[in-house]
PAFI-250831 format. One line per field, with one value per residue (C-alpha): residue number from 1; chain; residue in one letter; x, y, z. Coordinates in Angstrom, 2 decimals. Example, Ala and Ser with C-alpha at 12.3 -4.5 7.8 and 13.67 -1.06 7.14 Angstrom:
# residues 2
k = [1  2]
c = [A  A]
r = [A  S]
u = [12.30  13.67]
v = [-4.50  -1.06]
w = [7.80  7.14]
//
This chain:
# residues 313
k = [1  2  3  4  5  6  7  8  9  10  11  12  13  14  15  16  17  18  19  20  21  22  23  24  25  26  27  28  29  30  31  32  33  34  35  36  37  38  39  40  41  42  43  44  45  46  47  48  49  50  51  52  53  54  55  56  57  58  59  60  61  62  63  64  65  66  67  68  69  70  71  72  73  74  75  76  77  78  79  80  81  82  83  84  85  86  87  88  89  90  91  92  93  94  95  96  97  98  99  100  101  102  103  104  105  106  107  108  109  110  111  112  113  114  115  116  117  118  119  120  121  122  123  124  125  126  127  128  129  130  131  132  133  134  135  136  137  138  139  140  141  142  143  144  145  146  147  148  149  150  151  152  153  154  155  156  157  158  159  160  161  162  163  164  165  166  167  168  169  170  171  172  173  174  175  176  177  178  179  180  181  182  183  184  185  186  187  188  189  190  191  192  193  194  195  196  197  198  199  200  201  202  203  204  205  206  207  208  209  210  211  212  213  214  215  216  217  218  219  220  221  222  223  224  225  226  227  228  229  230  231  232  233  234  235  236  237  238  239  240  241  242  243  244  245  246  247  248  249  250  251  252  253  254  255  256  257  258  259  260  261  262  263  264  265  266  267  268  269  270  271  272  273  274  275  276  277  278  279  280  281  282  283  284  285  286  287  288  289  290  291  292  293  294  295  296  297  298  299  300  301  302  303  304  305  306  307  308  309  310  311  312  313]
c = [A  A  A  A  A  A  A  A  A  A  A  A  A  A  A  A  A  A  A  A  A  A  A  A  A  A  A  A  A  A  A  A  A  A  A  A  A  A  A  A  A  A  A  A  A  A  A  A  A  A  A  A  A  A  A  A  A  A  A  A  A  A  A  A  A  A  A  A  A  A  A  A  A  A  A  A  A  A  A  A  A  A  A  A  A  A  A  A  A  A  A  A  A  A  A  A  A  A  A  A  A  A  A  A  A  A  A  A  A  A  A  A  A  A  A  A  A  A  A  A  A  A  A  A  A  A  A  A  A  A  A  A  A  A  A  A  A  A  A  A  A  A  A  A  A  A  A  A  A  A  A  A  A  A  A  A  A  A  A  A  A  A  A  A  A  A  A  A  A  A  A  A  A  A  A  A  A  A  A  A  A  A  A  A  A  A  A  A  A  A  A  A  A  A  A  A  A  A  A  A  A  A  A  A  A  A  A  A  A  A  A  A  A  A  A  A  A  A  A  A  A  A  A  A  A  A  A  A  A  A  A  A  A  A  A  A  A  A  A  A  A  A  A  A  A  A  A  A  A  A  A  A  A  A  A  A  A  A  A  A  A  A  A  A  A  A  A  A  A  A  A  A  A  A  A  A  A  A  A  A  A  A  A  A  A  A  A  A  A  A  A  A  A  A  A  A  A  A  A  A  A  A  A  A  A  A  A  A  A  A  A  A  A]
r = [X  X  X  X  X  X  X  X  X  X  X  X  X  X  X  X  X  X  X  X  X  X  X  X  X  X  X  X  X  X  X  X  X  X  X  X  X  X  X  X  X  X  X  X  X  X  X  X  X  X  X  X  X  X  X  X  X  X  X  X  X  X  X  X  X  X  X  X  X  X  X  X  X  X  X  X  X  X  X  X  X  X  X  X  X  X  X  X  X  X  X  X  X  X  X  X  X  X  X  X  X  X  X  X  X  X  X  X  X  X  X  X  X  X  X  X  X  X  X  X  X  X  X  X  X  X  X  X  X  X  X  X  X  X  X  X  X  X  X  X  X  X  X  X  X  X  X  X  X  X  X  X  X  X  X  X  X  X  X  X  X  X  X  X  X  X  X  X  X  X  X  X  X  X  X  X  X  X  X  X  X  X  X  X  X  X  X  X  X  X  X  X  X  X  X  X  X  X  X  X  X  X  X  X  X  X  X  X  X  X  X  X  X  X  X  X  X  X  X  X  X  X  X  X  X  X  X  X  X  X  X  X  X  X  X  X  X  X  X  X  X  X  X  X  X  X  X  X  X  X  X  X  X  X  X  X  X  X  X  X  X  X  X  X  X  X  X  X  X  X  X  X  X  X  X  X  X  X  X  X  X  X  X  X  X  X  X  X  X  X  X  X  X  X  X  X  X  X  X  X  X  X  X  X  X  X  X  X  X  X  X  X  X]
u = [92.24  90.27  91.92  88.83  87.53  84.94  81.98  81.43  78.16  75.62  73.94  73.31  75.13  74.64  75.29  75.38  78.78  80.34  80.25  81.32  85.33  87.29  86.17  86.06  87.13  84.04  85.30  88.05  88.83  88.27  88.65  91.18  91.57  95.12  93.83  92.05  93.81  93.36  92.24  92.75  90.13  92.25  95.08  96.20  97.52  100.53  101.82  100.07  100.94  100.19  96.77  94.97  94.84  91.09  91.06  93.22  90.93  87.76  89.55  90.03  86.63  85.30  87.75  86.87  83.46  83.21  84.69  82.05  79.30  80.52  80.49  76.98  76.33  74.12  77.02  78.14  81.73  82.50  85.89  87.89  91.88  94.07  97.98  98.83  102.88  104.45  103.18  100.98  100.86  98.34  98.75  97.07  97.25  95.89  93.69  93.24  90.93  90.74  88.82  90.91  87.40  83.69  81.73  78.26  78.50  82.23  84.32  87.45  88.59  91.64  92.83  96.02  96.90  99.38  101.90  101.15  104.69  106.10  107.77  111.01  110.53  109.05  108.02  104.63  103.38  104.10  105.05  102.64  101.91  98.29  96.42  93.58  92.00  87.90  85.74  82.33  79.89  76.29  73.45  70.87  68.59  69.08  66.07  65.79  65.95  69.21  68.77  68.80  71.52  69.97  72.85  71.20  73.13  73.63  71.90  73.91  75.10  73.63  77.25  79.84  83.36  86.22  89.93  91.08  90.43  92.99  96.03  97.94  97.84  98.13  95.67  95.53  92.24  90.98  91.91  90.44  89.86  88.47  86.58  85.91  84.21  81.56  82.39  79.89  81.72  79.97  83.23  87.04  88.31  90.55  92.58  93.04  94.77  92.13  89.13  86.81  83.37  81.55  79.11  80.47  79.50  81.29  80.56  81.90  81.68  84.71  84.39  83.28  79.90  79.25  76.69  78.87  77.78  77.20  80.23  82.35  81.58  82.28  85.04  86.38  85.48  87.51  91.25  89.86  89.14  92.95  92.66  89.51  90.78  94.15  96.80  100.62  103.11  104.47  107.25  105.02  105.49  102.50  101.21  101.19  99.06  99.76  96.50  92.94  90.63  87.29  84.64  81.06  78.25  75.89  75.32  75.89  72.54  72.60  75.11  76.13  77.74  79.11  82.62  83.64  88.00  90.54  94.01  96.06  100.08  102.84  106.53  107.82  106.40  103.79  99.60  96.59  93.43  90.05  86.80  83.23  80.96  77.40  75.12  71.76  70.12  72.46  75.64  77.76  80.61  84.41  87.80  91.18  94.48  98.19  100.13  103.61  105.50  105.70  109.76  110.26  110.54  106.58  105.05  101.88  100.52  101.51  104.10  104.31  104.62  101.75  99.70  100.91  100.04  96.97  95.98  96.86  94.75]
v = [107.96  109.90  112.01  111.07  113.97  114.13  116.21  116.69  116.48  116.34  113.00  111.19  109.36  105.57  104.47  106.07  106.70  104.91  105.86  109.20  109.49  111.73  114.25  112.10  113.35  113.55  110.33  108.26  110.57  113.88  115.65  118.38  120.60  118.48  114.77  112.96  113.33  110.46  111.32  109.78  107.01  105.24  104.99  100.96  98.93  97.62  101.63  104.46  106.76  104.37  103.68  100.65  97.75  98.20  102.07  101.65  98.84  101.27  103.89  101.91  100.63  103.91  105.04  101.88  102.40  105.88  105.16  102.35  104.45  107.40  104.22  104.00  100.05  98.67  95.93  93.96  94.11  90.19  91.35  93.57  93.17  95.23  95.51  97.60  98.36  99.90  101.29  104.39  107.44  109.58  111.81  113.54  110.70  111.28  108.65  107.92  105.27  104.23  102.04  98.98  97.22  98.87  95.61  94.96  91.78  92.16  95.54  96.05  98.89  100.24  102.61  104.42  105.71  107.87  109.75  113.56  114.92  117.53  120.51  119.56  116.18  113.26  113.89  115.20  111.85  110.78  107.34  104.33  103.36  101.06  99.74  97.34  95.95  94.84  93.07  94.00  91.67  92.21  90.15  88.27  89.22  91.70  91.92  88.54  88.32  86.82  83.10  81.99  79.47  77.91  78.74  79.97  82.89  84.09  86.85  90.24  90.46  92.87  94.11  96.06  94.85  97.49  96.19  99.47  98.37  95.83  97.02  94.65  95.98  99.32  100.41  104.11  106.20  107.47  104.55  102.32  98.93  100.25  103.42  103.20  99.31  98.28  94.21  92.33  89.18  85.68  83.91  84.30  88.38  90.27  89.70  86.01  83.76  80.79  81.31  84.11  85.10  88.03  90.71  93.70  97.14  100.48  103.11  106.14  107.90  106.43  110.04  112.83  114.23  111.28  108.52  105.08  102.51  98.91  97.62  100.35  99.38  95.72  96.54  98.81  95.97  92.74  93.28  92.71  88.93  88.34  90.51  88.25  84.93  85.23  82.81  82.42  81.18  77.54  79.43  81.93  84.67  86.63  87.25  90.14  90.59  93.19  92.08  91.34  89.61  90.66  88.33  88.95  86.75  90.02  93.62  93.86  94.72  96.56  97.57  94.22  91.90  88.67  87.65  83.91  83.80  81.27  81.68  78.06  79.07  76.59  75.73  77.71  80.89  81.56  81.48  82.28  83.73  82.50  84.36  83.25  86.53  87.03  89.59  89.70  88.64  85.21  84.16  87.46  86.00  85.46  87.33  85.79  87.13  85.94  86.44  85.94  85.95  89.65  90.60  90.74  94.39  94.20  91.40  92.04  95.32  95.34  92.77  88.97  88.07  89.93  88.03  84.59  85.46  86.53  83.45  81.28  83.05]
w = [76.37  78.65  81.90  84.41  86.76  89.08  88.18  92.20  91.41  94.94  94.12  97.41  99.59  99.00  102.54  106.16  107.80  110.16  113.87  114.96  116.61  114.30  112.26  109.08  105.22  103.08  101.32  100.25  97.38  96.38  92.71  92.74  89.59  89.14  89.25  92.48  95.63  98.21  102.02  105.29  104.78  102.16  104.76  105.30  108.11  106.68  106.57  107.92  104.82  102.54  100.93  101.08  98.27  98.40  98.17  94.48  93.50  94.22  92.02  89.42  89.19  89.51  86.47  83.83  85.02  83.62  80.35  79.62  80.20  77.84  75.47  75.76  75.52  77.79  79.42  82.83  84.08  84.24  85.10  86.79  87.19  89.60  89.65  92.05  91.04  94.19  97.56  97.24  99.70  100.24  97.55  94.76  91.54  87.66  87.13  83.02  80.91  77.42  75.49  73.87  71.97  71.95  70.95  70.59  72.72  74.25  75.55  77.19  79.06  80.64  83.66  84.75  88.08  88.17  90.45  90.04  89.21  91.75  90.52  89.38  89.64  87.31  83.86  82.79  82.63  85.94  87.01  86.95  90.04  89.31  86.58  85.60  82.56  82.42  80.58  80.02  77.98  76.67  78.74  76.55  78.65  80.79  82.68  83.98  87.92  89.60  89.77  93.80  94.01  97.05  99.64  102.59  104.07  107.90  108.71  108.74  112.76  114.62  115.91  113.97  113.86  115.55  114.25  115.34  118.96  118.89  121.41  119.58  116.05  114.74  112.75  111.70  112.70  109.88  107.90  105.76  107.93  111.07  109.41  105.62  105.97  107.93  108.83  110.70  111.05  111.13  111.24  111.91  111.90  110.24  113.41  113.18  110.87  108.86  106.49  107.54  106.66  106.65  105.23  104.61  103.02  102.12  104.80  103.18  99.49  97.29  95.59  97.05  95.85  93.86  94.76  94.61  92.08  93.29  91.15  92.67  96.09  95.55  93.24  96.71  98.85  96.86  98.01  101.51  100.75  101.60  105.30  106.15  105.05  106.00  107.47  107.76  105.85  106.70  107.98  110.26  108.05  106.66  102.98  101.12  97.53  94.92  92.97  92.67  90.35  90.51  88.49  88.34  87.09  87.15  88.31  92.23  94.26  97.34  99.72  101.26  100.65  101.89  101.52  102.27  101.99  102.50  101.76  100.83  101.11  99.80  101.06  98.57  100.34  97.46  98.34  96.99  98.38  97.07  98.04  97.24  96.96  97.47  97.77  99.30  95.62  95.93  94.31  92.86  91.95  93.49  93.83  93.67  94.64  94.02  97.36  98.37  101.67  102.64  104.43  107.51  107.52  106.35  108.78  110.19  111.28  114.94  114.55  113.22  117.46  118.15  115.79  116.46  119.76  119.35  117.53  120.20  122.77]
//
C-alpha cells in the first residue's frame, strides 16, 4: 500500500480559472507534510463545511491514478467506483492506494481516504471516511482514434452558468458548484428539477502544483451528473447519493465534457441517476449513481420550498 503525496511539482495548469470575486485557494487540494488537506473550493451546497461528492471522487481518482502508473503498464481505467462513507469537512485527510492484481491485460486498484487523527483523538490509522476500487484493462490497440458515434453535439454556450447567483439557494463562495466548475448549460440547471444537459470542465487544479490528468478531471466532474439531472421524490422530497460509478470506453480528451443526466425515483423513496458522457472526440462513456430520499433536516440547499418554487416559476 502506498501513502500518496504530492510531489508539488510546477507542471502547468491544465485549464484557466474561473472569473475573479474572491481571492481563490490555488486548488481544491493541497499536499501538507501530514496527508492532503482540502481548501475552500471543495466546499458543497448541501453544507458549507462539508466537501463536495465531486471533490472526494477527484481525490480518489487522482490517488488510484498514481498507483497504476508506478505499475508501469500501459492501461485505461474502464472503471472507477466511489463510496463516500460519511460527510467530510474541510480538513486535512491521508489518502492511501494499493494494488489488489498487476495484470498484463486486467489491474485493479484501491484508495483510502482517511480522517487525519487529532491529538488525542482517533487512532493512528484514522477513520475511513471514502474509498474506491478501479479497473484498468490493456487496449489492443491503443493507438487507434476514438470511433465517432454519430451523435451530433450542441455547441459549448457562449455563457457561463452562476448557481451562486441564485437568492434562493445558498451556495458557499469559494465552493465547488459556483467556482471550481465551469457549466455552460444547453438544457435544464442545476437549479431545476428534470434531465439536464450540459458541457462542463474543471476550472481549477484538483492538486496544487500538479497539471490535472483528463481522467482526473472527469473522474472530479461525475458526482455532478445527479445536481444536473435532478428531480424530486414522489413525495417532493429531494435525493441524496453517497456514490458514483464512473465507466469509460477510453482515455478522456480535452477539458470538456458533456454530461446528459436524468434521475428516475420510485415510491419507495429510492432513485437512480443515469448520465450519458461525451467528450469533444464522441461517446466517453456514462456514470451512475444510487440515490435515496435525503431527511428533511438535509432537503435542498436553500430549502425544499424554495426549490419547488422555483420550479414552478
Amino acid at each position: 500500500m502506498a501513502n500518496i503525496i504530492s510531489d508539488n511539482s510546477t507542471a502547468a495548469h491544465g485549464s484557466p480559472d474561473g472569473p475573479p470575486m474572491n481571492p481563490m485557494p490555488p486548488a481544491l487540494f493541497v499536499s501538507e507534510p501530514g496527508g492532503v488537506r482540502a481548501t475552500e473550493l471543495t466546499r458543497g451546497p448541501w453544507a458549507h463545511q462539508v466537501m463536495h461528492g465531486g471533490a472526494i471522487c477527484g481525490l480518489l481518482g487522482w490517488a488510484v491514478e498514481r498507483e497504476q502508473q508506478r505499475l508501469g503498464i500501459n492501461q485505461v481505467c474502464s472503471r472507477l467506483t466511489v463510496e463516500i462513507l460519511s460527510g467530510m469537512p474541510m480538513a486535512t485527510y491521508e489518502v492511501t492506494a494499493a494494488t489488489v492484481k498487476a495484470g498484463k491485460r486486467t489491474a485493479l486498484v484501491d484508495a483510502e481516504v482517511r480522517a487525519v487523527p487529532t491529538e488525542g483523538g482517533a487512532p493512528p490509522s484514522g477513520r475511513l471516511v471514502a474509498r474506491a476500487t478501479s479497473q484498468w484493462l490493456t487496449p489492443t490497440n491503443p493507438t487507434a482514434a476514438p470511433a465517432r458515434d454519430g451523435q451530433s453535439l450542441p455547441p459549448i454556450p457562449a455563457e457561463r452558468a452562476d448557481p451562486g447567483a441564485n437568492p434562493d439557494i445558498e451556495y458557499p463562495r469559494p465552493g465547488f458548484n459556483a467556482d471550481a466548475v465551469d457549466l455552460r448549460f444547453v438544457g435544464g440547471s442545476t437549479e431545476e428539477p428534470g434531465p439536464g444537459r450540459t458541457w462542463l470542465r474543471l476550472d481549477h487544479r484538483l492538486m496544487a502544483g500538479e497539471k490535472t490528468s483528463p481522467l482526473v478531471q472527469i473522474a472530479a466532474l461525475a458526482d455532478l451528473g445527479a445536481a444536473i439531472g435532478w428531480d424530486f421524490s414522489p413525495s417532493g422530497g429531494a435525493y441524496i447519493n453517497t456514490d458514483v460509478t464512473l465507466q469509460l470506453l477510453r482515455v478522456p480528451l480535452g477539458e470538456w465534457f458533456y454530461f446528459d443526466a436524468a434521475t428516475i425515483g420510485t415510491a419507495q423513496g429510492l432513485a437512480g441517476t443515469h448520465t450519458a458522457i461525451w467528450d469533444q472526440h464522441g461517446q466517453l462513456g456514462w456514470v451512475l449513481q444510487s440515490q435515496v430520499e435525503a431527511p428533511a433536516e438535509i432537503g435542498f440547499p436553500g430549502g425544499m420550498a424554495a426549490a419547488r418554487e422555483g420550479a414552478d416559476r
